[in-house]
N, C-alpha and C positions, 0 to 999 in steps of 0.2 A: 773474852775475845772470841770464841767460839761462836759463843751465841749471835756477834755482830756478824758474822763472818754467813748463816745459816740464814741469815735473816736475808740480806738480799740474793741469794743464792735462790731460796723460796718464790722471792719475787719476780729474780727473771725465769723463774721455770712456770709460774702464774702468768705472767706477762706472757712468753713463749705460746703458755696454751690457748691465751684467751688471742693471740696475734695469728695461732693455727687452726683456731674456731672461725676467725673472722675471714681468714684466705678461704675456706672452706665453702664460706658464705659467698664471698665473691666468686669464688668459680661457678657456686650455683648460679648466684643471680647472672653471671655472664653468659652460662649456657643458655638460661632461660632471654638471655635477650635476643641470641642467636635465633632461637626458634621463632622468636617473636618478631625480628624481623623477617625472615623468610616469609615467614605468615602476614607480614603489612606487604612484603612483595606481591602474592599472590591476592591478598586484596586490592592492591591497587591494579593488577593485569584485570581483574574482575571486573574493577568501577570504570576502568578501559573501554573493555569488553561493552558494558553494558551501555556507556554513552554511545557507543559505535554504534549498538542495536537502535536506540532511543533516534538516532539520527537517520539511521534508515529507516526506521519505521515512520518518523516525521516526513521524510521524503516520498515513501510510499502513498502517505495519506494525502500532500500536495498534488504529487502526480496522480491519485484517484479521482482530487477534486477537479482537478486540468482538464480528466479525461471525462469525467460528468459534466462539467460545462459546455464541450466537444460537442457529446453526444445526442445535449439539450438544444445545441445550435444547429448540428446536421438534423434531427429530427424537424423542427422549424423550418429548413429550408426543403425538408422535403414534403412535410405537410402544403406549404406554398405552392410548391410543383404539382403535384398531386391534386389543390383545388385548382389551379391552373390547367394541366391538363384534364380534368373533370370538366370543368367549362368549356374546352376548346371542343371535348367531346361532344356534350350538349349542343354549343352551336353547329355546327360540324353535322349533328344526327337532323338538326332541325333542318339544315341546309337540305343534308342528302333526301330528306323526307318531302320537300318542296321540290327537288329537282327529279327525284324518282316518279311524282305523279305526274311529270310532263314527258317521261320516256318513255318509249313505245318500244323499243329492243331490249331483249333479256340479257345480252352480253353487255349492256352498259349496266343494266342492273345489278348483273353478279359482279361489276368493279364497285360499285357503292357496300354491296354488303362485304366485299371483301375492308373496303376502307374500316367500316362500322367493325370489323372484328379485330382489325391492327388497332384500330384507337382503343378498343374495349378490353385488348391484353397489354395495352401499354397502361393501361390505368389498373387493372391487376396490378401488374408488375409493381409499379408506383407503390400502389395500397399493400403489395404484401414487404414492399423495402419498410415503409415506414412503421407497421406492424412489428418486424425484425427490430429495428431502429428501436420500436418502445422498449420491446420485450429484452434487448441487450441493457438498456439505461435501467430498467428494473432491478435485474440481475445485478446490473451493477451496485447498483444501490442497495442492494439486500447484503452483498459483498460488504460494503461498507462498513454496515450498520454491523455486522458480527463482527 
């Protein structure tokens, strides 16, 4: 009777150990889930993060292309001014050029050349906006492209 008595005495002290290997085990695996959560936490603030950037930067590239359209349509309209006031000049030079051989006083004369130099800095003026106008849509576009 001893013997029966040793026998499962045996068993629950084998049972016991292999039931205190397996809690052992769990506590591992639970710690390690802990961390591994924290760590899917901090992955998902990251994939957060990083749509956040992806959407500004989408927004960024919209509003560049907004802003090159802009600067493609103010250039146009100032290229148009620009041959516009060109022509107005030309006729304008030819006029004063026809009206200055029939005048005979220098004081109407120096009013012609004064006209002829207002128009000839208004058309600078003109030619160096839309020069600027290129040289910023350039810029811009080089912006872009990097």
């Amino acid at each position: 009777m001893v013997v029966e008595e040793e026998e499962p005495t045996r068993e629950v002290k084998r049972l016991r150990s292999t039931l205190s290997t397996a809690m052992k085990q769990i506590e591992q695996l639970i710690k390690r889930m802990d961390s591994l959560s924290e760590e899917n936490k901090k992955l998902k603030e990251v994939v957060k993060l990083m749509e956040k950037n992806v959407w500004k930067a989408q927004h960024e590239r919209d509003l560049a292309k907004s802003n090159a359209k802009d600067l493609e349509y103010q250039k146009g309209i100032l290229s148009e001014q620009m041959k516009t006031v060109f022509e107005q000049l030309e006729r304008t030079f030819e006029q004063l050029k026809t009206i200055s051989s029939s005048w005979e006083q220098d004081a109407e004369l120096d009013q012609l050349h004064q006209v002829i130099g207002q128009l000839q800095e208004e058309k600078e003026k003109a030619s160096r906006r839309a020069e600027k106008l290129a040289e910023d849509l350039e810029e811009y576009r080089q912006r872009t492209k990097a």
